[in-house]
N, C-alpha and C positions, 0 to 999 in steps of 0.2 A: 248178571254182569252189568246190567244197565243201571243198577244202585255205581256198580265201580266206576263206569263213566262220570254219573253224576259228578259223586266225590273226585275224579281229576280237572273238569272244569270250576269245582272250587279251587282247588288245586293251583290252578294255572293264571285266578283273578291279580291283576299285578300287583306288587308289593306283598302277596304270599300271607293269607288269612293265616296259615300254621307259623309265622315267625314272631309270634306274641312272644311276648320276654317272661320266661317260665321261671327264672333264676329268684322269686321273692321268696323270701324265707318264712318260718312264723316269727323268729325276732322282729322280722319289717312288718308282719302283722299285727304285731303285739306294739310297736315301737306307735303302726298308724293310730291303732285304737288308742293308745293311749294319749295322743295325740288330740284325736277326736274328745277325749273325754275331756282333754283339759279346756278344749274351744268352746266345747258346750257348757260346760260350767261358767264359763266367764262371762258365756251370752245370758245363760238364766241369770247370773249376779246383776249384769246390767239391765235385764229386764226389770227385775225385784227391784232394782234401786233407784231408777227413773222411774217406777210405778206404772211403766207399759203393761204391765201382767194384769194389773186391777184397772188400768183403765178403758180397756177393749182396744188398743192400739194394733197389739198384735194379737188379737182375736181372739172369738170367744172360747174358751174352756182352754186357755193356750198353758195354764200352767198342765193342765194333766196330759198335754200334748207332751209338752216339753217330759213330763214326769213316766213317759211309755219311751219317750225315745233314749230318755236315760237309764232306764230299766234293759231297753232292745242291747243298749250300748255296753251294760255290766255281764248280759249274756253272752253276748260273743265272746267280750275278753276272756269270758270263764271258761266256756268252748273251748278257746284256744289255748287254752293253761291246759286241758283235759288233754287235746289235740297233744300238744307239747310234751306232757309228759307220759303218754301212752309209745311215743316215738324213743323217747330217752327208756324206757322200759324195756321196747324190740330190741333196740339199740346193744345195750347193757346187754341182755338176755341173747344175742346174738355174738357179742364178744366173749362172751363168758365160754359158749357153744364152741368157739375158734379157739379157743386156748386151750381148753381141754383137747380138744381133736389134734393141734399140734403134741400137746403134751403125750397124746396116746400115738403121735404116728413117729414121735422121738423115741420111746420107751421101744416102740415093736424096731427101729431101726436098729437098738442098741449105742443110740448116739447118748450125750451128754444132757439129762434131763434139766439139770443143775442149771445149763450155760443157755437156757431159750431164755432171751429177751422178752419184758414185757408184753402179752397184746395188745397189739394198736385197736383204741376203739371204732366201730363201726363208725359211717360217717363224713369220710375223709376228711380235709383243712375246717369241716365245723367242729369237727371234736377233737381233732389233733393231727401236728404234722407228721404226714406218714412217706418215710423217705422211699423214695423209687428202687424195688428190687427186681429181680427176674420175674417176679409175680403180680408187682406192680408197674413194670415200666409204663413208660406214658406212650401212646401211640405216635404215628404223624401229628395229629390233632396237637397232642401237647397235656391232655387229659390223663389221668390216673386210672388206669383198670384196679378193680376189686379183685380178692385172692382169689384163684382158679378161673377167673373172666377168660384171659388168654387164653389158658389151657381147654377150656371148654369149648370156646370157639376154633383153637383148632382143628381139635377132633370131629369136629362137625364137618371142617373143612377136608378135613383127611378120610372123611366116610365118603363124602362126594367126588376125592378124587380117586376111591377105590372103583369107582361106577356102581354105589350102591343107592342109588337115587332119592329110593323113596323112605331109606332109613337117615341119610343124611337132612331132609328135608326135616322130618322129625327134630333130628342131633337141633336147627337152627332154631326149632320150634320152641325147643326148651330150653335153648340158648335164652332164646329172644323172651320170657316168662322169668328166667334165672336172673338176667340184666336188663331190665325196661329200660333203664336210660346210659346203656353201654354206647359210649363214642364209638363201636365198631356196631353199632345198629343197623347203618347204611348198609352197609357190604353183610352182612350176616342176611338180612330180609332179600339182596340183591342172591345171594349165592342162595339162598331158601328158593327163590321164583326158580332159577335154574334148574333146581333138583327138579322141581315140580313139573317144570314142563319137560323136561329129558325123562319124565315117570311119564310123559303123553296130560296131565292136570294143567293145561296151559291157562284155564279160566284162573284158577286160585294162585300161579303162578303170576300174570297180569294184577292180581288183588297186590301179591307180594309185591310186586314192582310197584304200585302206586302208595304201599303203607312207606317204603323205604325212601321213595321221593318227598312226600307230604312230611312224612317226619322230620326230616333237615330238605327245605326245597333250595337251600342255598346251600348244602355243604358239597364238600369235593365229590362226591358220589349222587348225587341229583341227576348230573345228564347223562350219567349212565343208565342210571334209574328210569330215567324217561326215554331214553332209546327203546330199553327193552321193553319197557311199557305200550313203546307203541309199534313195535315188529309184534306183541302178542296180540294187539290189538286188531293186527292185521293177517294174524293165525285163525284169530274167531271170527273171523267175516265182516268186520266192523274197520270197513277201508276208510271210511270219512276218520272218523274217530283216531283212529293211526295217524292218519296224515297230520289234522288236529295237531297232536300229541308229539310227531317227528320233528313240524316245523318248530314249534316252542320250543325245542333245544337248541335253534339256531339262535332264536331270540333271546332266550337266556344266557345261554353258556357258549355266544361269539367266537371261533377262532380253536376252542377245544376240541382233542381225540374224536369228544361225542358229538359235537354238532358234525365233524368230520360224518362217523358212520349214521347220522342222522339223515346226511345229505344221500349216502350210498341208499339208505333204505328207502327213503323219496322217492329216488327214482328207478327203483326195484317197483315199484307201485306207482309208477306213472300218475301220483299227486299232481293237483293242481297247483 
């Protein structure tokens, strides 16, 4: 538990080392590199053309320099053309997997085989606009869920509100493996810690809490995240570390629900 500590004192460094901007694509990849390669070419022409390269200006052995780092520069792009099109393969090989499966779950219905629409390909607005249905509605967030995303997290949620603790834990486990970057991430890993510690697993519970916070440490579900993170904190004997952990949601999340029962647990534990 004292690695999970660690990682929430990263965690809590201000400005939030987890809020890197994750949204680059490989076309902004491809777009840089090629970018790169047209800069570097122009430096070696003006090299070659003011005879810096022969006359030791920019140093010795600078053409075979220059001639490794154009070589470094033709690997990547090819990497990511590899990269790129291993993706459009899943991709494809994954659409193709959904159409069938609707086509066989129409046929056993005895519905209209004829009348199924297209499949949208995998990918969402990179491969194509995929209109918002009861499978895709968008959450709060405003985000698009992938087919069965909802439904799977329901059931998760409906294991745990039958009191089956340690099977819904599970349900969120393969949620969260099924959709790594589902908008309902927050609240699936927050409702996973619960099952966990209502199973008496409050260590791996506290873990859940701190993956759901660090994963979005600024989305709507963070200081709740950090609430419970730090009442589990103060289940396993680790009062500094709680306290730690309770105050930082008054600091963050000012005025909300959570700093609300952040302040109740404070002083449930007579914090300094």
């Amino acid at each position: 538990m004292r690695v999970g500590v660690l990682a929430l004192v990263l965690c809590l460094v201000p400005g939030g080392l987890f809020a890197q901007d994750r949204a680059q694509t490989l076309a902004d990849i491809k777009g840089e590199l090629a970018s790169l390669n047209a800069q570097f070419t122009q430096l070696k022409q003006e090299l070659v053309s003011t005879g810096a390269i022969n006359s030791g200006a920019a140093g010795g052995n600078a053409l075979q320099r220059l001639d490794a780092i154009e070589a470094a520069l033709m690997r990547l792009t090819a990497q990511t053309e590899q990269v790129e099109l291993r993706v459009n393969r899943v991709a494809s090989d994954g659409t193709n997997r959904i159409g069938d499966l609707e086509f066989r779950v129409t046929e056993l219905e005895g519905g209209d085989v004829g009348a199924l629409p297209p499949t949208q390909p995998l990918g969402g607005a990179a491969q194509a606009t995929i209109a918002p249905t009861a499978e895709t509605a968008p959450p709060s967030g405003g985000a698009e869920l992938a087919v069965g995303e909802q439904e799977a997290f329901d059931r998760a949620k409906g294991v745990l509100g039958q009191g089956d603790f340690r099977a819904a834990a599970q349900e969120f486990d393969t949620f969260a493996k099924a959709y790594p970057g589902s908008p309902l991430m927050p609240e699936a890993l927050i409702l996973k810690g619960d099952a966990l510690k209502q199973s008496g697993d409050t260590a791996n519970a506290a873990r859940s809490y701190l993956d759901a916070f660090s994963g979005k440490p600024d989305g709507d579900k963070a200081g709740d995240a950090l609430v419970r993170l730090g009442q589990a904190l103060a289940v396993l004997g680790q009062t500094p570390e709680a306290c730690v952990t309770l105050q930082e949601v008054g600091v963050r999340f000012p005025g909300s629900s959570a700093a609300n029962d952040a302040s109740a647990a404070l002083a449930s534990l007579a914090c300094p």
